[in-house]
PQR file of N, CA, C, O and H, with PARSE charges and radii, in Angstrom:
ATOM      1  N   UNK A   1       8.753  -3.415  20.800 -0.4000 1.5000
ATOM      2  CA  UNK A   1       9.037  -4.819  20.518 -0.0000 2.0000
ATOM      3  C   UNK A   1       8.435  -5.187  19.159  0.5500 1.7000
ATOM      4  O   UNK A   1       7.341  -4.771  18.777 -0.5500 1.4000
ATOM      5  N   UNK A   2       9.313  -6.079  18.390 -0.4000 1.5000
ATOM      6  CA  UNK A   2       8.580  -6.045  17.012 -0.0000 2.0000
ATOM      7  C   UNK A   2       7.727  -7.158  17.092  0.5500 1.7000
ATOM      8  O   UNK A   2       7.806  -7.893  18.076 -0.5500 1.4000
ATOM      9  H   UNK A   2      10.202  -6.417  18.700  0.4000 1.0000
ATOM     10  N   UNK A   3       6.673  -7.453  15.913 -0.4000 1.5000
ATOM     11  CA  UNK A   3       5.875  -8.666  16.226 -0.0000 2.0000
ATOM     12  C   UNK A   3       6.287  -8.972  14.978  0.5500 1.7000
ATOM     13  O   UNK A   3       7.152  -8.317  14.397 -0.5500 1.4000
ATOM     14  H   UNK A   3       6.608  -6.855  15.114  0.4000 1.0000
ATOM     15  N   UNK A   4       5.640 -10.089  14.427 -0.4000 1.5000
ATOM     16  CA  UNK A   4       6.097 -11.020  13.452 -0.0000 2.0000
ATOM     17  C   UNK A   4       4.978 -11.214  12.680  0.5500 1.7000
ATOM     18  O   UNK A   4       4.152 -11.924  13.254 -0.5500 1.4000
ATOM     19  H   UNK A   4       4.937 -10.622  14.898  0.4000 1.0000
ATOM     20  N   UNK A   5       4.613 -10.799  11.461 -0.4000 1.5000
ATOM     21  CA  UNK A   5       3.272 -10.965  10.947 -0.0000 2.0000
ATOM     22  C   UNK A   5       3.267 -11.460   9.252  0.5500 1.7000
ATOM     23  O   UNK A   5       4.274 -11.325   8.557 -0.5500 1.4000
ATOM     24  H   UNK A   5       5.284 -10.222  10.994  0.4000 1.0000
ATOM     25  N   UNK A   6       2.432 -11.841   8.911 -0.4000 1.5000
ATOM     26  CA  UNK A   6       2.293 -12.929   7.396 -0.0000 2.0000
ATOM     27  C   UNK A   6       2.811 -11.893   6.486  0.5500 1.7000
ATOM     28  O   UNK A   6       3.097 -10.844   7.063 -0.5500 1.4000
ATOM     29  H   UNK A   6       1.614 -11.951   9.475  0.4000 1.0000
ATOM     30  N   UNK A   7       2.958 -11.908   5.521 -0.4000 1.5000
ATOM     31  CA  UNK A   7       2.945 -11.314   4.001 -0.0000 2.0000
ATOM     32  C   UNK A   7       2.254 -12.220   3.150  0.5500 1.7000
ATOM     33  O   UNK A   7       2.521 -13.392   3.418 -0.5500 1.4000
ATOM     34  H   UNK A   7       2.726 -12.760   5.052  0.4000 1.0000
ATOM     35  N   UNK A   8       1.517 -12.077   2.288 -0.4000 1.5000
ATOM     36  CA  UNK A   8       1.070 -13.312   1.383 -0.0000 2.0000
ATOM     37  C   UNK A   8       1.103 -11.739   0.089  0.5500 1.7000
ATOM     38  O   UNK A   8       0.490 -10.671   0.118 -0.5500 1.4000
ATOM     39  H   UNK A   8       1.299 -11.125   2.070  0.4000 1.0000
ATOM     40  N   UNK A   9       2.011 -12.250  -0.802 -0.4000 1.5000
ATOM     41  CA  UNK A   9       2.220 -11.745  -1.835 -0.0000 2.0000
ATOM     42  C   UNK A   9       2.418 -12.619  -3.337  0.5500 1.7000
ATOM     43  O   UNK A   9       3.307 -13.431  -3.596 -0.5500 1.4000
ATOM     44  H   UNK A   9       2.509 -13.117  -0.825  0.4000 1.0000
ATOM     45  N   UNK A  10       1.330 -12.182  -4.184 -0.4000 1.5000
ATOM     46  CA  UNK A  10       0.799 -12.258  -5.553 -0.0000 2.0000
ATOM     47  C   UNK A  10       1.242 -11.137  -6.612  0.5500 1.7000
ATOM     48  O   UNK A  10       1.633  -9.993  -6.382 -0.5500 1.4000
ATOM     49  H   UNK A  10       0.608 -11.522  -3.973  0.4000 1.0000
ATOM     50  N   UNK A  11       1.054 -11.853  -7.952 -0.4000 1.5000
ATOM     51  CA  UNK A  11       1.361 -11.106  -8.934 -0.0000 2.0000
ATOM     52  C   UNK A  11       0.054 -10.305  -9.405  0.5500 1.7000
ATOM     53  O   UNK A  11      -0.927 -11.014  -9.180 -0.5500 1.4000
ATOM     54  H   UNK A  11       0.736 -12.783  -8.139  0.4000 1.0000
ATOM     55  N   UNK A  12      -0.305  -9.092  -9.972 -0.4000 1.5000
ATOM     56  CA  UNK A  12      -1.131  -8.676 -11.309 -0.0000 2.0000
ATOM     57  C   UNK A  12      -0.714  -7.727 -11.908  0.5500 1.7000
ATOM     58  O   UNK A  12      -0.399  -6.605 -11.512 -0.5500 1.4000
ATOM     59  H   UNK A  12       0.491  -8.515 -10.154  0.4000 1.0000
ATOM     60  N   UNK A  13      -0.705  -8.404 -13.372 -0.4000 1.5000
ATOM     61  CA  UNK A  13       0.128  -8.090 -14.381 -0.0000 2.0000
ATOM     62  C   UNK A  13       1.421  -7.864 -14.120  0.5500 1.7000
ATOM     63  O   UNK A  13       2.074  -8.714 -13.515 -0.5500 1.4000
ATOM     64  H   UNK A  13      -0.961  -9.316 -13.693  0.4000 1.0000
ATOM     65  N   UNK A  14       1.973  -6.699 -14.534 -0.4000 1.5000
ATOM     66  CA  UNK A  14       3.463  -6.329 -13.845 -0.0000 2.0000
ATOM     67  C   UNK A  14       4.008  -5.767 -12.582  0.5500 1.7000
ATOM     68  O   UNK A  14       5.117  -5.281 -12.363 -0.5500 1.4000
ATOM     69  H   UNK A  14       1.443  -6.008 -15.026  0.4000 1.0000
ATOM     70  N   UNK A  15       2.752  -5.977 -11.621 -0.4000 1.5000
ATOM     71  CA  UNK A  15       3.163  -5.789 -10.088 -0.0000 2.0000
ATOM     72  C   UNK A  15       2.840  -6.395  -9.471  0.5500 1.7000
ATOM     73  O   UNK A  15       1.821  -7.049  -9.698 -0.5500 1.4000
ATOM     74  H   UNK A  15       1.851  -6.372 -11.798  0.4000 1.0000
ATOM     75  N   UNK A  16       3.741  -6.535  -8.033 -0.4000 1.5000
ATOM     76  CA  UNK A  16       3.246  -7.468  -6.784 -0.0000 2.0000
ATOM     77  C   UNK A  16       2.425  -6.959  -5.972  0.5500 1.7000
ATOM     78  O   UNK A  16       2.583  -5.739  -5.922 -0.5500 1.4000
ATOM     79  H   UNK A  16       4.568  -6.004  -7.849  0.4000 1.0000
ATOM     80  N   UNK A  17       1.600  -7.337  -5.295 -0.4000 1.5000
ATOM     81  CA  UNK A  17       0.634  -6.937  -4.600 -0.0000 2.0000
ATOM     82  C   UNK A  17       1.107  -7.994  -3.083  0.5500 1.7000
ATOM     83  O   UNK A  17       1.411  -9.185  -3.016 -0.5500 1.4000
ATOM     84  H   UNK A  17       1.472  -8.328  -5.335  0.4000 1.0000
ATOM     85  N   UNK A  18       1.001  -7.015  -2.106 -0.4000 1.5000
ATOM     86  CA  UNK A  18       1.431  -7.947  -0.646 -0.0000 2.0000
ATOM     87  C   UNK A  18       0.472  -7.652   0.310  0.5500 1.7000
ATOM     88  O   UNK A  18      -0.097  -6.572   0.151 -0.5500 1.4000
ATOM     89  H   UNK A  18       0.754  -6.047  -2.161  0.4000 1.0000
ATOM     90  N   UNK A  19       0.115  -8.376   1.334 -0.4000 1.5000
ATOM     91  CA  UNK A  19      -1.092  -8.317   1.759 -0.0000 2.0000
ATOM     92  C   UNK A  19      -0.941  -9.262   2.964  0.5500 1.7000
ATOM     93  O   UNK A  19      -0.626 -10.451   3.013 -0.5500 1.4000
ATOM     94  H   UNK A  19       0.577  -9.254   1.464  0.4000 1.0000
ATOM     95  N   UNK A  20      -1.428  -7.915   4.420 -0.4000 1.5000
ATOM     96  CA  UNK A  20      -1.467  -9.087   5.613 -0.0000 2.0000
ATOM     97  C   UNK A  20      -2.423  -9.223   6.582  0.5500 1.7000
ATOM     98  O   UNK A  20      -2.782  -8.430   7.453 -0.5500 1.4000
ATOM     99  H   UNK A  20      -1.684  -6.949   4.381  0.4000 1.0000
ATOM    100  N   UNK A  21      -2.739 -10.180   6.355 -0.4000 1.5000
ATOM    101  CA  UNK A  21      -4.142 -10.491   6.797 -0.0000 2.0000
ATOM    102  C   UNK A  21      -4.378 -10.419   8.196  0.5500 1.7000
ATOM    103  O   UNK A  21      -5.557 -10.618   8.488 -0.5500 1.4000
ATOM    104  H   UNK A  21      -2.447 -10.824   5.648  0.4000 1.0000
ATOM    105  N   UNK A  22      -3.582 -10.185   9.190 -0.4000 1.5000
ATOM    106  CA  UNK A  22      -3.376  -9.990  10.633 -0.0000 2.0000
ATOM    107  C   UNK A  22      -3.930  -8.163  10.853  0.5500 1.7000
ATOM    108  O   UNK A  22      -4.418  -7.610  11.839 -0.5500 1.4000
ATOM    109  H   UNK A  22      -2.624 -10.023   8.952  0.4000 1.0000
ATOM    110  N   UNK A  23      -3.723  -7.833  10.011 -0.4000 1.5000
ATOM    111  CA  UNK A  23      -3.843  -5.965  10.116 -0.0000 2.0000
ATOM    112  C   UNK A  23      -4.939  -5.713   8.834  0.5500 1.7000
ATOM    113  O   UNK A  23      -5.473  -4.604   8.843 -0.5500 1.4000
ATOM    114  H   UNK A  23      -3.327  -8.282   9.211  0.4000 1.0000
ATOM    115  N   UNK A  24      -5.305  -6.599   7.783 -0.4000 1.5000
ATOM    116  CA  UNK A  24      -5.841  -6.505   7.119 -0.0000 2.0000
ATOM    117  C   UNK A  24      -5.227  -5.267   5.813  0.5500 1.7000
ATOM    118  O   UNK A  24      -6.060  -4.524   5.294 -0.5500 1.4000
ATOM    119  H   UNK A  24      -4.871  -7.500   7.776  0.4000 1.0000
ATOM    120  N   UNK A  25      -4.020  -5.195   5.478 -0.4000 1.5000
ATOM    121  CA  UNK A  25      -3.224  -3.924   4.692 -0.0000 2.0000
ATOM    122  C   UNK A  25      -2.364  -4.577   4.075  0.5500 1.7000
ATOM    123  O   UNK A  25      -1.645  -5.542   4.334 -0.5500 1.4000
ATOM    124  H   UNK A  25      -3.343  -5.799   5.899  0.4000 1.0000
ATOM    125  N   UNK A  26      -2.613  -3.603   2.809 -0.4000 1.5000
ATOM    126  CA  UNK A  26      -2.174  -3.831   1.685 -0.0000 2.0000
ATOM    127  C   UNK A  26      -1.588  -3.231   1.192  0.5500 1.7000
ATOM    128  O   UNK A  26      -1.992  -2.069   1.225 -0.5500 1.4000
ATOM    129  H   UNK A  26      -3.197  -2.818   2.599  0.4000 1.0000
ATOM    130  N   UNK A  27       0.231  -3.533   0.082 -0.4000 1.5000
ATOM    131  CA  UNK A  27       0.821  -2.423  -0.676 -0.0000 2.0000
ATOM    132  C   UNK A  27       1.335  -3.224  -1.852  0.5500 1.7000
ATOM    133  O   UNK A  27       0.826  -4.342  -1.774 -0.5500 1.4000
ATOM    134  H   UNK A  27       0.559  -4.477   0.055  0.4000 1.0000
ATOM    135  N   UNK A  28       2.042  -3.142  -2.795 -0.4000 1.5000
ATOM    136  CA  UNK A  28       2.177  -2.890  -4.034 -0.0000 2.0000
ATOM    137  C   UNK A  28       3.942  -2.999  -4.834  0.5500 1.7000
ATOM    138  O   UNK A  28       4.804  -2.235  -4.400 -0.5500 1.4000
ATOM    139  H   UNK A  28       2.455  -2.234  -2.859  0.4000 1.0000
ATOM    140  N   UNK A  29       4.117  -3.493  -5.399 -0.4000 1.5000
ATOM    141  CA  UNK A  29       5.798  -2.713  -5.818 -0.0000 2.0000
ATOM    142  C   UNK A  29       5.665  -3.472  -7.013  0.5500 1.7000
ATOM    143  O   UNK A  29       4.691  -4.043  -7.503 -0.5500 1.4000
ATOM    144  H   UNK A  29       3.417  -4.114  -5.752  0.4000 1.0000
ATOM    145  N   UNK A  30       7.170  -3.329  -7.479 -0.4000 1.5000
ATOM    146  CA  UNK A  30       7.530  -3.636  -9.218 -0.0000 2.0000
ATOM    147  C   UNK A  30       8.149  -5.112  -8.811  0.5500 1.7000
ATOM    148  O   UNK A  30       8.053  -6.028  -9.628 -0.5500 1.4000
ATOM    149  H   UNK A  30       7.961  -2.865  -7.081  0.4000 1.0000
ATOM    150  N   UNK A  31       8.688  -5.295  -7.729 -0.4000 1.5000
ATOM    151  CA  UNK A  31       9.499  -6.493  -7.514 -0.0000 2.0000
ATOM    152  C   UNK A  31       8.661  -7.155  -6.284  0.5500 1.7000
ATOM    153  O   UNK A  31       7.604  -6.627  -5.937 -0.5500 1.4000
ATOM    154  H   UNK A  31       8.766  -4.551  -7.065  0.4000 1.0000
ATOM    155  N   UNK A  32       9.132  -8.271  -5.659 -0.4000 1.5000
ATOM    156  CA  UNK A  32       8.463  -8.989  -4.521 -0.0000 2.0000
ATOM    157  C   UNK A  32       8.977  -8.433  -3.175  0.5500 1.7000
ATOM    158  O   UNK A  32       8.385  -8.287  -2.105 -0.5500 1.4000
ATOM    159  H   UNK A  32       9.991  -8.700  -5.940  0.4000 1.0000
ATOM    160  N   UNK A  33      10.355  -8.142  -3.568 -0.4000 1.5000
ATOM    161  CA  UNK A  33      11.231  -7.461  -2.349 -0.0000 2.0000
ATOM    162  C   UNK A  33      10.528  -6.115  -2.197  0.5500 1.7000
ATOM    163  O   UNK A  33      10.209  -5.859  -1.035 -0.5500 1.4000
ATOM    164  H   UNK A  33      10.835  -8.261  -4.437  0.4000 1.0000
ATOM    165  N   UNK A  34      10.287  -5.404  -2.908 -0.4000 1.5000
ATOM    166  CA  UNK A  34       9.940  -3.911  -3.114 -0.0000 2.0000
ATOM    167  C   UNK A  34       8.592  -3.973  -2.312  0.5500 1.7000
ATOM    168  O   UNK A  34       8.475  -3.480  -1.190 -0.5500 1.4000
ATOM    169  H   UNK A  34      10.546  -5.612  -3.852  0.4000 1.0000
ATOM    170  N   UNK A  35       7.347  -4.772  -3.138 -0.4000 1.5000
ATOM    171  CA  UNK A  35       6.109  -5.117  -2.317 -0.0000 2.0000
ATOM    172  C   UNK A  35       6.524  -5.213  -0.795  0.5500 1.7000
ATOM    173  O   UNK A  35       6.428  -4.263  -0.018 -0.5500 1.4000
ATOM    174  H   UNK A  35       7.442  -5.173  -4.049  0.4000 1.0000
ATOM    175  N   UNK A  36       7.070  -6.664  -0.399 -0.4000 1.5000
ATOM    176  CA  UNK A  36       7.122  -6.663   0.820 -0.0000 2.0000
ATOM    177  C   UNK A  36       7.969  -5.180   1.640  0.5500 1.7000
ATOM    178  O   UNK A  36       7.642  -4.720   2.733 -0.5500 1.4000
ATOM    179  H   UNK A  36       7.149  -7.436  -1.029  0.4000 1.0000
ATOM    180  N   UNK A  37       8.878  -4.762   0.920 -0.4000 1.5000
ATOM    181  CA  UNK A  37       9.006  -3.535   1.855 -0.0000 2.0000
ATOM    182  C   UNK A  37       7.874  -2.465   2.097  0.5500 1.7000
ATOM    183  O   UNK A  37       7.537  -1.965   3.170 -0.5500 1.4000
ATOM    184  H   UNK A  37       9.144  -5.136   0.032  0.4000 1.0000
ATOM    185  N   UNK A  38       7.546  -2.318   1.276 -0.4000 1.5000
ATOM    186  CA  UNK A  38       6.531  -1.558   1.294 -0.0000 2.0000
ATOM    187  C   UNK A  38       5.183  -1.656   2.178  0.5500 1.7000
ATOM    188  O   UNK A  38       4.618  -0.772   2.822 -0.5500 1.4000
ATOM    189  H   UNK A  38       7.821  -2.724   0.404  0.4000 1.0000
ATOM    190  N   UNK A  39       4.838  -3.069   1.995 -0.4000 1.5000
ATOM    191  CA  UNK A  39       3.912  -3.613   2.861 -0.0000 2.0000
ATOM    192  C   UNK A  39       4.768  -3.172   4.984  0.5500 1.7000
ATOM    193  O   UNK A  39       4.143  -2.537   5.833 -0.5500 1.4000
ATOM    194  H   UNK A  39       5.297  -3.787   1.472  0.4000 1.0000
ATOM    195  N   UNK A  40       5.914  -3.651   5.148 -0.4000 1.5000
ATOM    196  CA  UNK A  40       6.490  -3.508   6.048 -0.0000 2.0000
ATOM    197  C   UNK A  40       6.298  -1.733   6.528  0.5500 1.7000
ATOM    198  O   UNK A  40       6.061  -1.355   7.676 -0.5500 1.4000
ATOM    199  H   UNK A  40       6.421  -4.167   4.458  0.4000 1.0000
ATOM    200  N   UNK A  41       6.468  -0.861   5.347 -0.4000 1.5000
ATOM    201  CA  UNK A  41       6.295   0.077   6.233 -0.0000 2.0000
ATOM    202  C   UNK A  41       4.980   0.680   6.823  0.5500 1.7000
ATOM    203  O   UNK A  41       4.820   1.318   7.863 -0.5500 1.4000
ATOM    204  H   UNK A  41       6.660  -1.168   4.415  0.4000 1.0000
ATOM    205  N   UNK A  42       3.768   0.165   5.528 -0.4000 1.5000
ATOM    206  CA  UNK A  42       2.733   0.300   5.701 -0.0000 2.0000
ATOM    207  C   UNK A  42       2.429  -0.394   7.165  0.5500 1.7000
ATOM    208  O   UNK A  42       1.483  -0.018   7.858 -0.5500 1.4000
ATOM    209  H   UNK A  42       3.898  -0.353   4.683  0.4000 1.0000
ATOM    210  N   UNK A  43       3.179  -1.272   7.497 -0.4000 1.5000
ATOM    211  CA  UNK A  43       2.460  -1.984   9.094 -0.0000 2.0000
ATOM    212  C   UNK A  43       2.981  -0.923  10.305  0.5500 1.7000
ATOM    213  O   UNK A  43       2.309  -0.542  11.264 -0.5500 1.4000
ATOM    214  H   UNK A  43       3.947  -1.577   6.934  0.4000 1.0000
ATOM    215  N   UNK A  44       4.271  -0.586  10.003 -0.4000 1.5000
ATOM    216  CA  UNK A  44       4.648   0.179  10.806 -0.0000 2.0000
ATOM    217  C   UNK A  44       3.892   1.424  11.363  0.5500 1.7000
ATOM    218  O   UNK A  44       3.738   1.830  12.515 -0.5500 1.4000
ATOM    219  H   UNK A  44       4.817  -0.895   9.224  0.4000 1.0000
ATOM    220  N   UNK A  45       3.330   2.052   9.739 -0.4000 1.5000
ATOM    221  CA  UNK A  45       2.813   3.295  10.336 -0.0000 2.0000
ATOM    222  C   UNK A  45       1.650   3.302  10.961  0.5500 1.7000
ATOM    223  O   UNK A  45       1.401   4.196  11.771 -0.5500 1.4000
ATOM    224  H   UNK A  45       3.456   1.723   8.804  0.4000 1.0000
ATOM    225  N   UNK A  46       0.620   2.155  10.642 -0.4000 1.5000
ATOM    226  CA  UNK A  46      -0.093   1.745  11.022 -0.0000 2.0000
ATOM    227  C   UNK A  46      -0.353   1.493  12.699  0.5500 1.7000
ATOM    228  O   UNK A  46      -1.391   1.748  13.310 -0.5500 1.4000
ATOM    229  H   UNK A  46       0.822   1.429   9.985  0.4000 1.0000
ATOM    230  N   UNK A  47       0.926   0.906  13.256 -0.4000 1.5000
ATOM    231  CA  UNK A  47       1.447  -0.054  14.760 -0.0000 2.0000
ATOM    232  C   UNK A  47       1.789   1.868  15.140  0.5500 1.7000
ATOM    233  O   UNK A  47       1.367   2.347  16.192 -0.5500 1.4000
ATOM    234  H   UNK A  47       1.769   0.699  12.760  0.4000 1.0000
ATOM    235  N   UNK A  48       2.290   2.420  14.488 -0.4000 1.5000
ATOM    236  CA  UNK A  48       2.628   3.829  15.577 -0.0000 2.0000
ATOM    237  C   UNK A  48       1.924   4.763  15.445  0.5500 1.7000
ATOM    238  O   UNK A  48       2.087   5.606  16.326 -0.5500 1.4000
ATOM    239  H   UNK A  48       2.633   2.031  13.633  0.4000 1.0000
ATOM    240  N   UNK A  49       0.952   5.070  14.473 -0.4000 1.5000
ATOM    241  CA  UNK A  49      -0.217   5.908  14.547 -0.0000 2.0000
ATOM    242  C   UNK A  49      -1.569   5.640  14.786  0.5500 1.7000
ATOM    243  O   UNK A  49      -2.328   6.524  15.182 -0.5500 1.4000
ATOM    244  H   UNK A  49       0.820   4.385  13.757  0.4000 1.0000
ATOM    245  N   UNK A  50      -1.898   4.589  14.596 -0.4000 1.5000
ATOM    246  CA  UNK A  50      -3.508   4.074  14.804 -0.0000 2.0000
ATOM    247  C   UNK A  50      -3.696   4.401  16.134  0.5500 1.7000
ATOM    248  O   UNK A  50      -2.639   4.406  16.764 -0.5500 1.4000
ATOM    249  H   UNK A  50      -1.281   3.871  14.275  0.4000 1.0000
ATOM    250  N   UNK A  51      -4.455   4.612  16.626 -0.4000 1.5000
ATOM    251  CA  UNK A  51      -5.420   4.550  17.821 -0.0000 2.0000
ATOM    252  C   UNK A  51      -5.299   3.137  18.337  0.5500 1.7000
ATOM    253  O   UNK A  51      -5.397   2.179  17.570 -0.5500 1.4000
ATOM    254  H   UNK A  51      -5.314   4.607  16.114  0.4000 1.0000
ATOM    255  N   UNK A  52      -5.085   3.001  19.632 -0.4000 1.5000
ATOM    256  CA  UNK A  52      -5.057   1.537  20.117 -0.0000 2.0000
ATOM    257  C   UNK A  52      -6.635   1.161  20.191  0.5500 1.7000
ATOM    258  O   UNK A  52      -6.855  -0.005  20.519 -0.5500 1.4000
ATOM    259  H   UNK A  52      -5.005   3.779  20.255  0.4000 1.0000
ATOM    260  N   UNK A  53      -7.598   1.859  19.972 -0.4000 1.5000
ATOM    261  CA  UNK A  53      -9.013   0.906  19.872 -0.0000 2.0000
ATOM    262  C   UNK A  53      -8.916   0.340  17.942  0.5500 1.7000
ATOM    263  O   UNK A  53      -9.375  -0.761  17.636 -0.5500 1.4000
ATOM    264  H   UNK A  53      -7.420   2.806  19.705  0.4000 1.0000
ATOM    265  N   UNK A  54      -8.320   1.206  16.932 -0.4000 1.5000
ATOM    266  CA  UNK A  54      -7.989   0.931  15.719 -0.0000 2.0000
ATOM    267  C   UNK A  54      -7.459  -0.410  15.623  0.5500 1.7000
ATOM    268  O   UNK A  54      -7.848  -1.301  14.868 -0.5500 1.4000
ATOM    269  H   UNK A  54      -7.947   2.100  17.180  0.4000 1.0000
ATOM    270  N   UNK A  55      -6.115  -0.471  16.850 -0.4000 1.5000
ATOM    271  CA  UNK A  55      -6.118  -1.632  16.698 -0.0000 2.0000
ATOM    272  C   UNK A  55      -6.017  -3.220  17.038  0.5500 1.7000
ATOM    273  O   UNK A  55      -5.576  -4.235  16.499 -0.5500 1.4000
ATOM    274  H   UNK A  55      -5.799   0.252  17.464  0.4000 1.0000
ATOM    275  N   UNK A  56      -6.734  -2.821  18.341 -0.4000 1.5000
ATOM    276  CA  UNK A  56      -7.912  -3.713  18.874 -0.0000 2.0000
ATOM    277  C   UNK A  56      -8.312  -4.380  17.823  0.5500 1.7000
ATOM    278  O   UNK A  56      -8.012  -5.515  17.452 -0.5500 1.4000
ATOM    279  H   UNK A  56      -7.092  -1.996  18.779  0.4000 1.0000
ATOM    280  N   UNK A  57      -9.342  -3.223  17.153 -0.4000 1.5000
ATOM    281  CA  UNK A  57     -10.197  -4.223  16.411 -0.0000 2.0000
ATOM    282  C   UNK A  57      -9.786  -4.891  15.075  0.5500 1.7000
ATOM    283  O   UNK A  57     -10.434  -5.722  14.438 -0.5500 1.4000
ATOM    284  H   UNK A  57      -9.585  -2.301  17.455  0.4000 1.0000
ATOM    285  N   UNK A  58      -8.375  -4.273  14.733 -0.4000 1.5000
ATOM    286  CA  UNK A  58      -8.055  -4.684  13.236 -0.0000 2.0000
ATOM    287  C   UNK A  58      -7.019  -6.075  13.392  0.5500 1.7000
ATOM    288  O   UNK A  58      -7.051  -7.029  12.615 -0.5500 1.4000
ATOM    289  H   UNK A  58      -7.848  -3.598  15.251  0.4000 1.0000
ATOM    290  N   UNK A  59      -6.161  -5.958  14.507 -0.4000 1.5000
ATOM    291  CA  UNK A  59      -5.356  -6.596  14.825 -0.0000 2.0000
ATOM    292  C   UNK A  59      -5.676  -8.044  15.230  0.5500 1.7000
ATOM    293  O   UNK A  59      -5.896  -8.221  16.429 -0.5500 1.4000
ATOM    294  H   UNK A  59      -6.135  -5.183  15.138  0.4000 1.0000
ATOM    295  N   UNK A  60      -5.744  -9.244  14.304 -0.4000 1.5000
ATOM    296  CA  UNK A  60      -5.804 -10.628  14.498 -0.0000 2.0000
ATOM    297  C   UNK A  60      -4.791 -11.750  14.411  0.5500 1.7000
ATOM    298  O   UNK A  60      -4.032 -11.852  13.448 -0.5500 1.4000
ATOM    299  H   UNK A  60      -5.566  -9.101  13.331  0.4000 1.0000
ATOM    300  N   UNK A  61      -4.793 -12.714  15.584 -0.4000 1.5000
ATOM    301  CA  UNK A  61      -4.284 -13.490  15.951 -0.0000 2.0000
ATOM    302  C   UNK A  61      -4.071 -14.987  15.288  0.5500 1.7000
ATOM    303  O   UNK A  61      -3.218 -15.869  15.180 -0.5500 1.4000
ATOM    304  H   UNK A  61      -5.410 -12.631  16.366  0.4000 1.0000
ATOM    305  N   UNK A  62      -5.362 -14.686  14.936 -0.4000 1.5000
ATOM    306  CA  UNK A  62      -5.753 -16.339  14.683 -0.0000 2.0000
ATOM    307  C   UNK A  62      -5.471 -16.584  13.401  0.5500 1.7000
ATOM    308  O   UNK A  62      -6.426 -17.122  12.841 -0.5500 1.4000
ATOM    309  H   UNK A  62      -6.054 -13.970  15.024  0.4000 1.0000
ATOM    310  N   UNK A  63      -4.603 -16.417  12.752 -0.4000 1.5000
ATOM    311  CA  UNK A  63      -4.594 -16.295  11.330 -0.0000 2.0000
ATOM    312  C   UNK A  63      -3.984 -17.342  10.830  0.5500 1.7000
ATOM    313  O   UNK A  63      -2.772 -17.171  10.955 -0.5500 1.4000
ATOM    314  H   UNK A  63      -3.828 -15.980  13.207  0.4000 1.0000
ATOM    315  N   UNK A  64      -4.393 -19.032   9.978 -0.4000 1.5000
ATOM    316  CA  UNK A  64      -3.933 -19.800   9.616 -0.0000 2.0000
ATOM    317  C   UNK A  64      -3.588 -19.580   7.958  0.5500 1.7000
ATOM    318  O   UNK A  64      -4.451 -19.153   7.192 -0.5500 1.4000
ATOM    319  H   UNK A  64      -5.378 -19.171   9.877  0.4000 1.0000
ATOM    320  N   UNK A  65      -2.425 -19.874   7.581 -0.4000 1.5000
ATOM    321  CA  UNK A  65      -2.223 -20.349   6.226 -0.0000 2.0000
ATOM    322  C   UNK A  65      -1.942 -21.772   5.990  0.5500 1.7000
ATOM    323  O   UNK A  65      -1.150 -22.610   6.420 -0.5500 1.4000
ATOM    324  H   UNK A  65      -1.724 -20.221   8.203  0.4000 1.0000
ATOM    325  N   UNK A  66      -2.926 -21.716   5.118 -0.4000 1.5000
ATOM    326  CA  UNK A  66      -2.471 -23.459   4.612 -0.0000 2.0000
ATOM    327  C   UNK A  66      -2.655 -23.646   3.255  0.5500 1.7000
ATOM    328  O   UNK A  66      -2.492 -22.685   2.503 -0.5500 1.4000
ATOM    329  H   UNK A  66      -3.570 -21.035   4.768  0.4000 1.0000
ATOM    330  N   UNK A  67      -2.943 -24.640   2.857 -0.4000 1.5000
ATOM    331  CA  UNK A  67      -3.488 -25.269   1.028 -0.0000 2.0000
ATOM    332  C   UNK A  67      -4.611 -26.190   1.439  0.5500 1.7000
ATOM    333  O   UNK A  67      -4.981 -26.741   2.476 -0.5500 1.4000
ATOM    334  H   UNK A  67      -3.076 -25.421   3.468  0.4000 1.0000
ATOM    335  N   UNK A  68      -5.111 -26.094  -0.208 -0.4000 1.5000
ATOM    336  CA  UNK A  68      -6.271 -26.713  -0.225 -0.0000 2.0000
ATOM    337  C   UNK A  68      -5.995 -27.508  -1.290  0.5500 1.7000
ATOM    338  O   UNK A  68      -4.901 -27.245  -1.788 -0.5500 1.4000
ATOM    339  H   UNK A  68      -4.810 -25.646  -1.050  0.4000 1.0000
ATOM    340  N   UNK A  69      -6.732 -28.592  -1.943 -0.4000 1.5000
ATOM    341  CA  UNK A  69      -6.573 -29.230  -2.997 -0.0000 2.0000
ATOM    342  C   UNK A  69      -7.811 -29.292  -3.760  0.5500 1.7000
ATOM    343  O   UNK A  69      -8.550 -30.019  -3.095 -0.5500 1.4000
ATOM    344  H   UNK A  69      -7.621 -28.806  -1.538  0.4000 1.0000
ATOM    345  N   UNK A  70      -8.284 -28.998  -4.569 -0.4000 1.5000
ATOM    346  CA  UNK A  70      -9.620 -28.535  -5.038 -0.0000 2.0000
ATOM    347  C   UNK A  70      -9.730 -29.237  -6.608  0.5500 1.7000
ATOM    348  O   UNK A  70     -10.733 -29.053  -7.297 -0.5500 1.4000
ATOM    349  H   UNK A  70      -7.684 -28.408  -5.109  0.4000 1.0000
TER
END
């Protein structure tokens, strides 16, 4: 069953960097689409090889995004 989890993806310099804070993993590409795929498979391999105590402990729920005004 698939689950549904954040991407929060940023620029540096000429690459995207994607990043999800539910699994705590991170990947990379030339484009935003590319990042997020990439990030996607990185979760995958993650969800079918980790050790279920791996990810117990990596795997979070509570994860709010919002803004701040500073």
């Amino acid at each position: 069953m698939a689950k549904e989890f954040t991407a929060i993806v940023h620029q540096e310099d000429n690459t995207y960097v994607a990043l999800c804070p539910e699994v705590d993993i991170a990947s990379q590409g030339d484009t935003i689409e590319e990042a997020k795929s990439n990030l996607k498979e990185a979760i995958e391999l993650f969800m079918e090889h980790a050790p279920d105590e791996e990810k117990k402990r990596r795997i979070h729920s509570d994860i709010l995004v919002t803004t701040i005004t500073a």
